[in-house]
C-alpha positions in Angstrom: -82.7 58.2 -109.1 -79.1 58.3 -111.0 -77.4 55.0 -111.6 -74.9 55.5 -108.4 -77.7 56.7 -106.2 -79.3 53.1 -106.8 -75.6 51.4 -106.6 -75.5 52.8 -102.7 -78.9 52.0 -102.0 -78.1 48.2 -102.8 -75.1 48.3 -101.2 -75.8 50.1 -97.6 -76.0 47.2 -95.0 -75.7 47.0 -91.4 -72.0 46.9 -90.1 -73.1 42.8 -89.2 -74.1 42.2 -92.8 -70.8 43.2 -94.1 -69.1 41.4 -91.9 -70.3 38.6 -93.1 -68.5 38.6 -95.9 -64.9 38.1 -94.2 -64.2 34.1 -93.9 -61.6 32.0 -91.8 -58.2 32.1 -93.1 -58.7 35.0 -94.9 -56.7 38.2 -94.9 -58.4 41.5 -94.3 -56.4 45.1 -94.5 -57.3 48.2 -92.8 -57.0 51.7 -94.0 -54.6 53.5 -92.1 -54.7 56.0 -89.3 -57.6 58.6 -90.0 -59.0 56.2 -92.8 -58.9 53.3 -90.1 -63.2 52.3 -89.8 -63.8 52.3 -86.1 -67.3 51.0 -86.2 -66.3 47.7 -88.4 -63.3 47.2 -86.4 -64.6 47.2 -83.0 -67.7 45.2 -84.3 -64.6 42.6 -86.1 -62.7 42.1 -82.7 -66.6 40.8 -81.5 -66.8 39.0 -84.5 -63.0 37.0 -83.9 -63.8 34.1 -81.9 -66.1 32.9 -84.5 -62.8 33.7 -86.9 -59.9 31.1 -87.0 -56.8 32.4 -88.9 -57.5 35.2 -89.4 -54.7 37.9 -91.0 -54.8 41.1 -90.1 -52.9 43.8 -92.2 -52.8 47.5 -90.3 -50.7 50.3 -89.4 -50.7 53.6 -86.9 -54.0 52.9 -85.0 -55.5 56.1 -83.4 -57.7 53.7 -80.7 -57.2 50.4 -79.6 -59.2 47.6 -80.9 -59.9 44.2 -79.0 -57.8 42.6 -82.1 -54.8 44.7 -80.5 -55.1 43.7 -76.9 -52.3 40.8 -76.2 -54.2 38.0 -75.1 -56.3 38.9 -78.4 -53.5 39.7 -80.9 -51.6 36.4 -79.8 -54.5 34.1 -81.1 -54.1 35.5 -84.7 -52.0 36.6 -86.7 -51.5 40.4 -86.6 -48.9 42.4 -88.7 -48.8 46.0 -88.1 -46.1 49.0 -89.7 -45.7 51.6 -87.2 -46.9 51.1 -83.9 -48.9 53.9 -81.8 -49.5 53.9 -78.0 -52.4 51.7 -79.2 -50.5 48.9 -80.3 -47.2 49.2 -78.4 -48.1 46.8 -75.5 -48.9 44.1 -77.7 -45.8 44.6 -79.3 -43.9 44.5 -76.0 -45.5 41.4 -75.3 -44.7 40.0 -78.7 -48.6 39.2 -79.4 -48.1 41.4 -82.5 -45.7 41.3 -85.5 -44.6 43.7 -86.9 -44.1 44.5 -90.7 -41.3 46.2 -92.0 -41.7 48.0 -95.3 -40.7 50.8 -96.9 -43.5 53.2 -97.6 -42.5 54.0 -100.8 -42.8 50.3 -102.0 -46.3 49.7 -100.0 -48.3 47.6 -101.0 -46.2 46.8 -103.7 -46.8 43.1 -102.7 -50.7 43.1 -102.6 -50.6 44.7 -106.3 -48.4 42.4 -107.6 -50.8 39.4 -106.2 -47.7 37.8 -104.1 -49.9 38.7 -100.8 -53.3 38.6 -101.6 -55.8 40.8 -99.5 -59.3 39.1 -99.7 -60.9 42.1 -97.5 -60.2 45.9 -97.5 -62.0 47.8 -94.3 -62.1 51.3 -94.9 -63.4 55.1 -93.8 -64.7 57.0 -96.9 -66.9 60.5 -97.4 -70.7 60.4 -98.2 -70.7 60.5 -102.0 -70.9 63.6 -104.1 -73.1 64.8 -106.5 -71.4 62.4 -108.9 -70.9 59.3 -106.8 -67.3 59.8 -105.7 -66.3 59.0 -102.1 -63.5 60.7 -100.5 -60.7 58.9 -98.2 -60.7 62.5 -96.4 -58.0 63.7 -94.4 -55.4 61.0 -94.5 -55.0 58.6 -97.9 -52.0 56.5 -97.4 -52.2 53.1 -99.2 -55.7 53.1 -99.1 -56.6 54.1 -102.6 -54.3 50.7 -103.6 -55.4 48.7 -101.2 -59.0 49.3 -102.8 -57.9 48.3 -106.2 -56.1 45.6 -105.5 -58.5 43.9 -102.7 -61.3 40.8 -103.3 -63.8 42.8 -101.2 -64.0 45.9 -100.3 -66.3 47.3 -97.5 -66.7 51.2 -96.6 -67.3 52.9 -93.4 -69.5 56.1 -94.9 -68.1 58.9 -92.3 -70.6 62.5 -92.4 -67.7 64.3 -90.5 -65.1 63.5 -93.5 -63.4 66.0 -94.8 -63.1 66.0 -98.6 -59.9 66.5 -100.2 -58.2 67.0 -104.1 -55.5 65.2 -105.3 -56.1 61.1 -105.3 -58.1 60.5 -102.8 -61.6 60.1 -104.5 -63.3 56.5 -104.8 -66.1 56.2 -106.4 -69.7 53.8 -105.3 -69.2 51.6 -107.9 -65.8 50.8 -107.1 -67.1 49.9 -103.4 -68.5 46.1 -102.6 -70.5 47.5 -99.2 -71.0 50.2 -97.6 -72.1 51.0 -93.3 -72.8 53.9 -92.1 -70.4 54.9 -89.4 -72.7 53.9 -85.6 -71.6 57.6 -83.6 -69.9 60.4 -84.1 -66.1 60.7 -82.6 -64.1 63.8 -81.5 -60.6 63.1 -83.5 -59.1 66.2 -82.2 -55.3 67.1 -82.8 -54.1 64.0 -84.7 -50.3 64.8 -83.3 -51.7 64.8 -80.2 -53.8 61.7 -80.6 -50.6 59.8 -82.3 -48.9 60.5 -79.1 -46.2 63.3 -79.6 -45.6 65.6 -76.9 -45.5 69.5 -77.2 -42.4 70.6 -77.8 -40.0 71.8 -75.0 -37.5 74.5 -74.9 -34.8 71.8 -75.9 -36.8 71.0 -79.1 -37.0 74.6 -79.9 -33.4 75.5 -79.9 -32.7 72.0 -82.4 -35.8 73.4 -84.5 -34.2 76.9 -84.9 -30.8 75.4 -85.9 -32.4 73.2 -88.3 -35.0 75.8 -89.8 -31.8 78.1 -90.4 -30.8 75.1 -93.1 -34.3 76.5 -94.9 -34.0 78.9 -97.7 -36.7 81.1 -99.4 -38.1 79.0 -102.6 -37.2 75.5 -101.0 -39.5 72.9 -101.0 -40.1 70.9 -97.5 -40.8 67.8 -96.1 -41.2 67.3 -92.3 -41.2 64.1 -90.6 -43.1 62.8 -87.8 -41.3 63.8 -84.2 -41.8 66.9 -81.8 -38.8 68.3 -83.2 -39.0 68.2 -86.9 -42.9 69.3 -86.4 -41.7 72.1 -84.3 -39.8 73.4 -86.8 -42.7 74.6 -88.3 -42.8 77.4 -85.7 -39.7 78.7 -87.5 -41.1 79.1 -90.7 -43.1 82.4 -90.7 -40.3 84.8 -91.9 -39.9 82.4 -95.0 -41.2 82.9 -98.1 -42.2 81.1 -101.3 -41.9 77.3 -99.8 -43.2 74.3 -101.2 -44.2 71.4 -99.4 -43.8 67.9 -100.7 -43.7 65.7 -97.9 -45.7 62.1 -96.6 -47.2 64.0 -93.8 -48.8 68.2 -93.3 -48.1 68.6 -89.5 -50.4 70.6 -87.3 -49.1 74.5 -88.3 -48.4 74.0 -92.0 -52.6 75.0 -93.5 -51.4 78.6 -91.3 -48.3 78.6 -93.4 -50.4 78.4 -96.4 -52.8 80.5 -95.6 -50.3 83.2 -94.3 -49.2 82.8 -98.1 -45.5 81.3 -96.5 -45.9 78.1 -98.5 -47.1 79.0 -101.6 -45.4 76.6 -104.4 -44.4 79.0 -106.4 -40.8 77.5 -107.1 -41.8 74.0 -107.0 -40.4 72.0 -109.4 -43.5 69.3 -109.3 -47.1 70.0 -109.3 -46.6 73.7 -108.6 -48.6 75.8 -106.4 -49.8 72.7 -104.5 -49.2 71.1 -101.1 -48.8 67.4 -101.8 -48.6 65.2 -98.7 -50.7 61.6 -98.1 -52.1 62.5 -94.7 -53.2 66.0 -93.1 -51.8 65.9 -89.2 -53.5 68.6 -88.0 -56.1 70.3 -85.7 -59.3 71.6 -86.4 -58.0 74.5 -88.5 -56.0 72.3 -90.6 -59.1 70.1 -91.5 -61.9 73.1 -92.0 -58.8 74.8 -94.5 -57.6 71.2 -96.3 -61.9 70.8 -97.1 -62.6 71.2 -100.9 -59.3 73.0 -101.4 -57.2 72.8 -104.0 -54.1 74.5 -102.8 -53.7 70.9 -101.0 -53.1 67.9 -102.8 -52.9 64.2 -101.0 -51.3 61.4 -103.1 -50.6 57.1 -102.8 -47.6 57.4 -100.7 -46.2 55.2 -103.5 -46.0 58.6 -105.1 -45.3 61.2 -102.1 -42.7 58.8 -100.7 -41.0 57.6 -103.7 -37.4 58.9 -103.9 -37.7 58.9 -107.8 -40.6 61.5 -107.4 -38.6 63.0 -104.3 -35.7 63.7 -106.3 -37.4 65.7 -109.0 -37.9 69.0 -106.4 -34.9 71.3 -107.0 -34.3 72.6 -103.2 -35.4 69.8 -101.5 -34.9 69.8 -98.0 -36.0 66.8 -95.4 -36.1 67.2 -91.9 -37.0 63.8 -89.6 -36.2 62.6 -86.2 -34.0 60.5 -84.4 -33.8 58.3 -81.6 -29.9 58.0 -81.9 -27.1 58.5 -83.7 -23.9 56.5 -83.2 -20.8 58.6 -84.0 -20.2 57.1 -87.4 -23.8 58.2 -88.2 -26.2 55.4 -88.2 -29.5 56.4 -86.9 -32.0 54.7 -85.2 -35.9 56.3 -85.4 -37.7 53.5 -84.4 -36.8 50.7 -81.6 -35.0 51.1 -78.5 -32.5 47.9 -79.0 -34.7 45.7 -80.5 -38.2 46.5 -79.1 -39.9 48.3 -82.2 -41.6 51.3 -80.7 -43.3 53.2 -83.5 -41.6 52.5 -87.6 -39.9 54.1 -90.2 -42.4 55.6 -92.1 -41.2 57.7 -95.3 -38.1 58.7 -93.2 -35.3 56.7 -95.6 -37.0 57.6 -98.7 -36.9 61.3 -97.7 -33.2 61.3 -96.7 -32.5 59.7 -100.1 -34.5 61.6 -101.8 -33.6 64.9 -100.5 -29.9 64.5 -101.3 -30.4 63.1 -104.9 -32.4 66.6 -105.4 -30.6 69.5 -107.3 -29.3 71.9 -103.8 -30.8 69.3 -101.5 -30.6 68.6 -98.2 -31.4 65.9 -95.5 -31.7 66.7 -91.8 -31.6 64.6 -88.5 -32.8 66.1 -85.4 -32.6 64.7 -81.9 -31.7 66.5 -78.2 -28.4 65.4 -77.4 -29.6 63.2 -74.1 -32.8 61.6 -73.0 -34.0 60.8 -69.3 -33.6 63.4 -68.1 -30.3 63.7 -69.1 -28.6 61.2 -67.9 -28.1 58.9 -71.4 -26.2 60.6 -74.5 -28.2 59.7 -77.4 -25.1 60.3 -79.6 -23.4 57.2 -78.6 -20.2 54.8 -79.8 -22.4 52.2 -80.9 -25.9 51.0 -80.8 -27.2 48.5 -78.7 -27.5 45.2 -79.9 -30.7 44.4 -82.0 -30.8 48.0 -82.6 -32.4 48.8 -85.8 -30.7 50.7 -88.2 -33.7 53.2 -89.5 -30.9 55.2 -91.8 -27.6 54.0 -92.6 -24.5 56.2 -92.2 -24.1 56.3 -95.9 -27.3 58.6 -96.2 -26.5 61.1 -93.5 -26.1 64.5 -94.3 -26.6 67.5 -91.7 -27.3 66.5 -87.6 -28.8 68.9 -85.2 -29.3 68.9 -81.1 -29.5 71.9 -79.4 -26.1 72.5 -79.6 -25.4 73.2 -83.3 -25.3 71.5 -86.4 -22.9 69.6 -88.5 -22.5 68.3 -91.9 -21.5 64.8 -92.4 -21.7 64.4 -96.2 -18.2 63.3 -97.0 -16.9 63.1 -93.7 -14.4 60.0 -93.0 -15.3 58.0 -89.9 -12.7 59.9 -87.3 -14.5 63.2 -88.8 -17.9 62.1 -88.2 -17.0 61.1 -84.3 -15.3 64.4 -84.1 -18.2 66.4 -85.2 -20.9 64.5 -83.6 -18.9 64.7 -80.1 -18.9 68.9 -80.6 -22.8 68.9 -80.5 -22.9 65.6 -78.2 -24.3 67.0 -74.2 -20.8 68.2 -72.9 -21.5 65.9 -69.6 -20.7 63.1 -72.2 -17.9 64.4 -74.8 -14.4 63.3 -72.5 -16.0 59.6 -72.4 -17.3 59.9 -76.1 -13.8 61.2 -76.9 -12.0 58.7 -75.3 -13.8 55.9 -77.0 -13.8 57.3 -80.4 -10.0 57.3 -80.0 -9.6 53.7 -79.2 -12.1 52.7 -81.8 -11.0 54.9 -84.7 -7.5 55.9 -84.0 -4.2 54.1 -83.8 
């Protein structure tokens, strides 16, 4: 038996054993999304009662655990950064805080020791041949989170995919390890997340958008049933690179197809680089053992600095809405957070700091049915401001796309009103002009 063979032996326990290890007061992080452990949460929210003051640390929850129902959540304190279907009625009732942080910085404060993390639940691979985990299909934080954490314990997954890049781990760097109790059908994580199909609207703003994509660029797509359904776009392009925090459902095709091949990009050529693989089953049998697919810390695939270095960068995220001097929100409805910003800022800055880059905001032009214009005077009050005006470059809705990149405030209301819904331009018009004119 090798030295890491007897390092797992000692450290497999039953999911209770592990647990034992978390105390009261202390503060325990979860991975995030795909790398979130289902078998040690669920057996933690059993655990709680026996728990006082407890902190929990997570973010984009694909189930919902008893630690995120509202009567639950209200008894401890529970930060989350971008809520999911999962989460959102604990939100709504205020049971669960929510943590706003750029992902480019996190967990910049856990690293630096100003916010400790005593435990570190996690989903990893069975170990290979030479006793390296794998965080599988999505890495986020998770790699950090490991290094910087007290304790760290390891939900060993059989059905993980094992990808290159970052996202190894290996036994020795792991404090306990369960073996994950069942087996669980993921399917389509865009589905799972919550994002509808796209509709014919959504298809019209994706072509306009995709026609802002040149042969050679290098992408990044943000999470939204527009930006992702730009993707459908992209199969008379040639020679893309993709650098961006997420790989939507589509993308492995593109890859495959030979559409997104790397050749031109500026860093780590020939190679997808993203932190988490959204996709369906495809996309996870393609991403396994791969190396034409990279996932990174999203300290790196998120940090403008990094962002900035692609010549031909080109960013394409969502909005909620845009208010005609160009603020956009992308994730509350006044001030009820409904999902969080994710890499979007970092991407807009980064895109337009890039040599012949470009940022892109897509949203339809109304909601409900179409009786609110999402382009509006002004936001709400408590709105939060996910990108401010000064980082806005090109806006799509199904009705065309303008530039806004040195545009005055009369000249942003202008343009934004000529792809507004044309049910709402006269009343958009009319209060631009007392606003903005003399």
């Amino acid at each position: 038996m090798t030295s890491w063979q007897a390092r797992y032996r000692d450290k497999l326990v039953s999911i209770d054993d592990a647990l034992q290890v978390i105390q009261p007061g202390q503060t325990v992080a979860f991975g995030m999304n795909g790398n979130i452990p289902a078998g040690l949460c669920h057996a933690l929210g059993q655990r709680l009662p026996s728990l006082p003051g407890l902190h929990l640390i997570g973010s984009g929850a694909l189930e919902r655990f008893s630690f995120h129902q509202p009567d639950m959540a209200a008894q401890y304190s529970v930060q989350d950064m971008f809520l999911t279907a999962a989460t959102r009625p604990a939100m709504q009732q205020r049971s669960l805080d929510f943590l706003p942080f750029t992902t480019a910085l996190w967990p910049s404060d856990v690293l630096d020791g100003s916010r400790p993390v005593d435990v570190f639940l996690t989903s990893v691979s069975p170990p290979d041949e030479h006793g390296y985990c794998n965080f599988g299909f999505m890495l986020w934080a998770s790699a950090d989170l490991a290094e910087a954490a007290s304790v760290v314990v390891a939900e060993v997954d059989e059905d993980h995919i094992v990808t290159y890049g970052d996202s190894h781990i290996h036994v020795s760097q792991l404090n306990y390890l369960v073996e994950k109790p069942q087996a669980t059908e993921l399917g389509d994580v865009t589905t799972t997340m919550g994002f509808a199909s796209p509709s014919d609207i959504d298809r019209q703003i994706a072509a306009h958008a995709s026609a802002l994509i040149r042969d050679g660029d290098t992408l990044q797509l943000g999470a939204g049933t527009v930006s992702m359904a730009v993707v459908d776009y992209l199969k008379d392009k040639n020679d893309l690179g993709l650098h961006s925090e997420i790989c939507p459902t589509g993308i492995p095709q593109l890859i495959a197809a030979g559409n997104i091949n790397g050749t031109y990009k500026t860093l780590n050529p020939r190679k997808a680089v993203c932190t988490a693989l959204w996709g369906d089953e495809f996309a996870l049998d393609f991403a396994h053992l791969n190396p034409a697919i990279e996932l990174h810390r999203m300290r790196y695939t998120n940090n403008p600095r990094i962002i900035a270095q692609h010549d031909n960068m080109i960013a394409v995220n969502n909005a909620l809405t845009i208010d005609l001097t160009g603020q956009v929100t992308a994730e509350s409805f006044g001030p009820q957070m409904y999902s969080g910003i994710g890499g979007q800022l970092d991407f807009m800055i980064g895109a337009q700091l890039a040599k012949n880059g470009r940022a892109v905001t897509v949203l339809p032009s109304t909601a409900k049915a179409g009786t609110i214009s999402r382009i509006v005077l002004h936001h709400p009050e408590g709105a939060i401001v996910s990108v401010p005006r000064t980082y806005m470059h090109y806006v799509a809705t199904e009705y065309g796309v303008v530039d806004l990149l040195g545009k005055s405030q009369r000249e942003r209301a202008e343009l934004l009103i000529s792809i507004a819904h044309p049910d709402f331009r006269d009343a958009l018009q009319q209060a631009a002009k007392a606003f903005y004119w003399p």
